[in-house]
C-alpha positions, -999 to 999 in steps of 0.1 A, spaced: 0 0 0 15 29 -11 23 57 20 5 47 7 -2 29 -7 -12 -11 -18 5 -45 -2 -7 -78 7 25 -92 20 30 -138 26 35 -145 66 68 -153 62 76 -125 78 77 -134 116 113 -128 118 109 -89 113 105 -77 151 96 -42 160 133 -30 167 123 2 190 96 17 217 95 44 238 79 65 258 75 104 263 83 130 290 55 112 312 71 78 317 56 48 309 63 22 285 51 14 245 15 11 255 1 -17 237 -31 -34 244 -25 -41 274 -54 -20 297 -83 -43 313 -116 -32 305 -116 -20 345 -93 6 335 -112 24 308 -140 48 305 -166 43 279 -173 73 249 -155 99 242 -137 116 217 -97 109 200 -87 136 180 -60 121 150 -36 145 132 -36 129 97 -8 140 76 -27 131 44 -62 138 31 -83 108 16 -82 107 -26 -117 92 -26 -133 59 -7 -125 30 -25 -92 17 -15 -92 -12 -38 -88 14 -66 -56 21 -78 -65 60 -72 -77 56 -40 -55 19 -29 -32 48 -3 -30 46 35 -50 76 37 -81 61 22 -74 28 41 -68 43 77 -104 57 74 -122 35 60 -105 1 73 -131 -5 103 -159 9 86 -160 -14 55 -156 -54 62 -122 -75 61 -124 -111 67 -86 -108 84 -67 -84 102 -34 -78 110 -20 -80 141 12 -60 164 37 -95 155 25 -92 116 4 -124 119 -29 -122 106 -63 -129 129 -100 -140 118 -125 -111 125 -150 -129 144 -175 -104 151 -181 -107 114 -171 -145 109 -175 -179 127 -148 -194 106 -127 -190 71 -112 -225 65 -93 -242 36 -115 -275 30 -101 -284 0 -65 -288 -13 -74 -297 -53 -91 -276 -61 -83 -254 -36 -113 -243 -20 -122 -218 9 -154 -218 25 -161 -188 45 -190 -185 74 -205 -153 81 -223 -145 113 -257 -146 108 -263 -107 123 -236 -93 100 -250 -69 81 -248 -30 67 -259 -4 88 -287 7 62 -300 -28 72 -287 -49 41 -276 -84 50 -236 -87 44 -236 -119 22 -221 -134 -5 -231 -108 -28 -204 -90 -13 -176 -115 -14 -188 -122 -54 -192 -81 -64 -157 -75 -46 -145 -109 -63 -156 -101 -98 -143 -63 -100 -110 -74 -87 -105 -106 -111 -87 -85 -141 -114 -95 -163 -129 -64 -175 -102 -40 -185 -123 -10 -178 -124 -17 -142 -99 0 -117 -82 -24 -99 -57 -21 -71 -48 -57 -74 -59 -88 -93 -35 -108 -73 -56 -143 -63 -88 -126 -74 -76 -135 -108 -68 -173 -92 -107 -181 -84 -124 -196 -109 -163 -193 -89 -179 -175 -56 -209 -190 -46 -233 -184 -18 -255 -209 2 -276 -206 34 -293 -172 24 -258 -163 14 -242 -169 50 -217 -193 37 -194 -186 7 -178 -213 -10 -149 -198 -30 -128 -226 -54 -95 -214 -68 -88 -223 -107 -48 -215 -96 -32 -222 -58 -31 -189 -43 -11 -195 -11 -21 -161 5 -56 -167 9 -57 -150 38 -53 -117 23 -81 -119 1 -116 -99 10 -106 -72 29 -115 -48 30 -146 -55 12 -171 -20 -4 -210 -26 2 -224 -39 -36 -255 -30 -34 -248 6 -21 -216 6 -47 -238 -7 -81 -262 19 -72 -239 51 -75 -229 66 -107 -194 55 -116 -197 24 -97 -165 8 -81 -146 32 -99 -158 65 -89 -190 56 -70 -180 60 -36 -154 90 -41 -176 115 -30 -201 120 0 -187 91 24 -213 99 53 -234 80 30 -219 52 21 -232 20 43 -212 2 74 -208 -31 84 -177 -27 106 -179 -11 140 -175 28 132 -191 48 102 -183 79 88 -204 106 102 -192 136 84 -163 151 62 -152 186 55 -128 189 26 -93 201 36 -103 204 71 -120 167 89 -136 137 87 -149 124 117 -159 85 123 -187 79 148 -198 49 166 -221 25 141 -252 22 163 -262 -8 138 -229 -30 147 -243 -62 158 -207 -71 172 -187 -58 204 -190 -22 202 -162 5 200 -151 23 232 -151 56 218 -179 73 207 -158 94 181 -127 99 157 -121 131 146 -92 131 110 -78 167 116 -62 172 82 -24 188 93 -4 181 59 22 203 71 45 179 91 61 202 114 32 212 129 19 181 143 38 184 178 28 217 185 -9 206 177 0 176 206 14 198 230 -13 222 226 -42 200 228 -57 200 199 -49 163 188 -40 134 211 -27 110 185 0 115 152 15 90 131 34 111 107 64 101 86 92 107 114 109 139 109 142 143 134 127 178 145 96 161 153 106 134 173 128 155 195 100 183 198 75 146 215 101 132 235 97 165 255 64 167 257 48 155 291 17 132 290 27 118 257 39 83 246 56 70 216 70 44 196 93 45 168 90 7 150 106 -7 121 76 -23 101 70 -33 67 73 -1 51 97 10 26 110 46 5 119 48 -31 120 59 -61 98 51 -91 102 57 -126 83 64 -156 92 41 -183 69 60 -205 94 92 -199 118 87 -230 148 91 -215 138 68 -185 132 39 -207 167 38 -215 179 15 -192 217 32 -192 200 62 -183 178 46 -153 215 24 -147 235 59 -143 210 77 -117 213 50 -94 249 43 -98 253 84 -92 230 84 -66 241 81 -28 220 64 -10 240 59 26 239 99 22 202 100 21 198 81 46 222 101 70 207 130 65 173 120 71 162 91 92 194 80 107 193 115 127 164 99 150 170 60 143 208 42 141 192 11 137 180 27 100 199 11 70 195 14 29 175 -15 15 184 -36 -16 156 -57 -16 125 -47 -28 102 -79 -14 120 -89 16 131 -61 44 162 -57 64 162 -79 89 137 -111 76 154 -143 72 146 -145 32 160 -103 29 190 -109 7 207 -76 -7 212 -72 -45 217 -39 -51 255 -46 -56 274 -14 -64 239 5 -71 238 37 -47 267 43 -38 274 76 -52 302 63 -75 300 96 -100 330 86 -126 309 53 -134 276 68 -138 293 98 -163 309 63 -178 275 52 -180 258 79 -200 289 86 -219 289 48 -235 253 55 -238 263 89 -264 254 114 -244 276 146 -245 286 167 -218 276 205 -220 290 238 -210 263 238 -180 274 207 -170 241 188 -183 244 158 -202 222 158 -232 219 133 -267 202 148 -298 198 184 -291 179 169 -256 192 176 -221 189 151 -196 161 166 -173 136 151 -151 109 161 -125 112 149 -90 79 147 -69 64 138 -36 46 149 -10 49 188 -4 47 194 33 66 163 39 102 179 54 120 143 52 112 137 15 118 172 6 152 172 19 155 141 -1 145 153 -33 173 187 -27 197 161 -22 189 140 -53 191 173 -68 229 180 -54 237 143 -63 224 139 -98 240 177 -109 271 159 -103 265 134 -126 254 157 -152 216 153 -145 193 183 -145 163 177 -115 140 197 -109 112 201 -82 78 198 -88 60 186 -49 24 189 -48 -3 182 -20 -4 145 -9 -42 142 -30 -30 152 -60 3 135 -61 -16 103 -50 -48 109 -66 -37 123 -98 -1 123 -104 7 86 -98 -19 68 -119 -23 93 -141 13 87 -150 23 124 -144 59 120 -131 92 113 -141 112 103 -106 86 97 -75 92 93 -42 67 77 -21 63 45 4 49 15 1 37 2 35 33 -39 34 9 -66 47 14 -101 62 20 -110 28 48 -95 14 53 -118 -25 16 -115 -33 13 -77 -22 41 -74 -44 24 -83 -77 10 -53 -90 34 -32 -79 58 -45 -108 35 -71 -128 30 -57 -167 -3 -35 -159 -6 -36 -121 -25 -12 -104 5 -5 -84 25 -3 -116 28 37 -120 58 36 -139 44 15 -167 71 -15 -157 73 -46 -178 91 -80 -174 69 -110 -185 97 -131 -172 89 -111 -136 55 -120 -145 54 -153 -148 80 -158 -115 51 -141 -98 24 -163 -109 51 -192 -99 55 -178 -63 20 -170 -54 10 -207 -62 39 -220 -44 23 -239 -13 60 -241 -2 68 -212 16 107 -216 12 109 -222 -22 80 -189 -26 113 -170 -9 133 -181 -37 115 -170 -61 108 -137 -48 143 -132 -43 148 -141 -84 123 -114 -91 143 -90 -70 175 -96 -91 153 -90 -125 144 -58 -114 175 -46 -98 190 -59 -135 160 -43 -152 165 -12 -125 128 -11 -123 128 11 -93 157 20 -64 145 7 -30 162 36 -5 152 26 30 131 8 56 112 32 65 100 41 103 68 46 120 63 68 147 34 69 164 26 92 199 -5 99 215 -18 117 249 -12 93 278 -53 103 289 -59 72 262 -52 39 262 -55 6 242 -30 20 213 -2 6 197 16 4 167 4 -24 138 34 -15 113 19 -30 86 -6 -15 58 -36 -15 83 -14 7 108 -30 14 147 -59 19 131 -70 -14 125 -69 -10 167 -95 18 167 -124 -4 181 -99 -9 217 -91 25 215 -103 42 249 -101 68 276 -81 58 305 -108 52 337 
């Protein structure tokens, strides 16, 4: 999911532990989930600082499949699964009685929903969910928009029984990641209904759109709010608060001063060093800082000219410096931070093997060596260039995001000395993700994508030949068809294996340059309890239902 956005990631990744937690000026350790219902006081209101504003309200979209669709929406729409703090994955069973592999050829699923389950404008949630979910995800209609096809494109038939309490799904392809399919799941009868459908349907208006999970939105404000509210309708265990209020604060900096001054009591930004020294000061605040399954890079656009030449794409991340990044960004709050060459598997997994070889290391006389083989001339103003054309390209991320804007300067510095012209072109984290990415309106991006307990299948659209993930236009069929090996590979070893292949294609092919793992930081007012850090995709909001005022 990229920061982001999309990932379903295999739960292989058990090795990966959460490497620091702290606490603020008011003592105390991480606080996980670890308050007896004794302790806390029901209702209430948590106000969040969000760093980024939802695109729209269909994270299964390519357009919409970011972390700031999914942090809203995650326990207002449906997931048969949910991740947990150690990256395992955990039935939902308010909504289920059981998910169970019955058969291993063909391999079927059968999935029992709990009789009461149903949307909040009284709909049953049935197997007309699981199939409308099923068929606009199963790549075979080239006009939907897709996040991922990945095992959707495996079953060969959803079929309900029981008044559409039980769901019988049977897989035309092993898909080992099961797990990580249906969820979250959109309402079909409310989605069908809209104009646009699953594509635009439900990017507008969100108060309105049904909930079968245990908070609904109540209201939004463009550029200022959404709040969530209690769904009075939940048939399950209810949430202890009675409200979340999404203060929209895209300006990064200011999140600590909206802590200490009472107007939020949680953030989860993108760490910034200024940041995290302005919260460990704070009294009546806790924090963690974790290592999860989130990652920074760079993407390019293949459809770019000049970035389809694979010397080109070959010289920038030869030039580029990567341990320098690095230094001067997340290694001023984090030693444990370290560059990444691996674009599957994350520093510290058992499968995480590093094939970046002399790739970003800031070697400048091979990457001039590079471009120079490759015809390009150098000119007075130090630009390369090849056919009247300078070698020029756009970087973009997240304005308002101090961390990646100090990267993209630095880029800058690095590639001039190379002979590469970059220039700057940030915009607002709703356009960039909402317009810029799919819309393939970038050269060099910078962005995260934040995993899942699946780490090969979330992987699949990222860099298959049109995945919704794919921004960069990307294309390998040998990556391809090493994909479609490893997500039917029951084996999970050998899956490794595999992944790690595809990793050394696309470091050959240079598909994208992995920079970091990336950190989470999350603090909040000490008045709440029941929150912790889920580093994955989901994030401490998939939490929000324990969420509570301390008694």
């Amino acid at each position: 999911m990229k920061n982001l956005r999309s990932l379903r990631w295999i739960v292989l990744i058990l090795g990966l532990a959460l490497i620091a937690a702290a606490c603020g000026g008011g003592g105390g350790g991480g606080g996980g989930n670890n308050s007896s219902s004794n302790n806390i006081k029901q209702g209430g209101t948590l106000n969040y600082a969000a760093d980024q504003e939802p695109t729209g309200f269909n994270p299964l979209t390519s357009k919409d499949n970011g972390t700031s669709v999914l942090w809203v929406v995650n326990r207002v729409y449906p997931s048969v699964f949910h991740s947990k703090p150690d990256y395992t994955v955990e039935l939902d069973s308010d909504l289920m009685q059981s998910a169970d592999l019955t058969s291993q050829d063909p391999q079927t699923i059968t999935y029992k929903i709990k009789p009461d389950a149903a949307w909040s404008d009284g709909t049953p949630f049935n197997a007309d969910d699981f199939v409308y979910n099923w068929q606009n995800q199963n790549g075979s209609n080239p006009k939907i928009d897709a996040a991922t096809t990945a095992g959707y494109k495996d079953i060969k038939s959803v079929t309900g029984s029981d008044n559409g309490k039980t769901v019988t799904v049977v897989f035309k392809n092993k898909f080992s990641d099961w797990k990580s399919l249906f969820g979250p799941m959109v309402p079909a009868h409310f989605t069908k209904a809209q104009k646009g459908g699953w594509n635009t349907g439900l990017d507008k208006n969100p108060q309105n759109i049904p909930s079968a999970g245990p908070f609904k939105v109540e209201s939004y404000t463009q550029g200022q709010s959404l709040t969530l509210s209690k769904n009075a309708k939940y048939w399950g265990k209810p949430a202890n608060l009675d409200k979340i209020v999404y203060r929209f604060l895209p300006e990064s900096v200011t999140q600590p001063a909206a802590l200490q001054n009472n107007e939020v009591d949680l953030i989860y930004p993108q760490p910034q060093l200024d940041q995290v020294q302005q919260v460990q000061q704070l009294p009546d605040v806790q924090y963690q800082i974790n290592f999860g399954l989130s990652f920074e890079h760079f993407d390019f656009n293949f459809k770019n000219p000049q970035l389809a030449d694979l010397k080109v794409r070959q010289a920038i991340a030869t030039g580029l410096n990567r341990q320098e990044l690095l230094d001067r960004t997340v290694k001023q709050f984090s030693s444990k931070a370290t560059v990444l060459g691996n674009r599957i598997w994350l520093s510290g997994q058992k499968q995480y093997q590093d094939h970046s070889g002399n790739f970003g290391k800031g070697d400048v006389a091979a990457a001039k060596q590079l471009l120079e083989g490759d015809g390009y001339t150098l000119g007075s103003d130090g630009i390369y260039s090849k056919g009247g054309k300078k070698l020029s390209f756009r970087f973009s991320t997240t304005a308002g995001n101090q961390l990646r804007e100090t990267q993209g300067v630095l880029l800058q510095s690095q590639m001039k000395q190379i002979g590469i012209d970059i220039k700057i072109a940030n915009a607002p984290s709703t356009k960039f993700f909402g317009d810029m990415l799919p819309n393939g309106n970038f050269d060099i991006a910078d962005f995260a994508w934040v995993g899942t307990p699946f780490p090969v299948s979330s992987s699949v659209d990222i860099y298959r030949t049109g995945g919704g993930g794919n921004y960069g236009k990307y294309t390998n069929p040998q990556v391809d068809q090493l994909f479609d090996q490893a997500t039917a590979e029951l084996d999970p070893n050998k899956a490794a294996d595999l992944a790690n292949q595809i990793d050394q294609i696309l470091w050959t092919d240079m598909a994208t340059i992995p920079l970091y793992t990336k950190p989470t930081f999350l603090a909040w007012r000490n008045t709440f309890t029941n929150i912790t850090d889920v580093a994955t995709n989901e994030g401490p909001f998939v939490q929000e239902p324990l969420w509570a005022q301390k008694a």
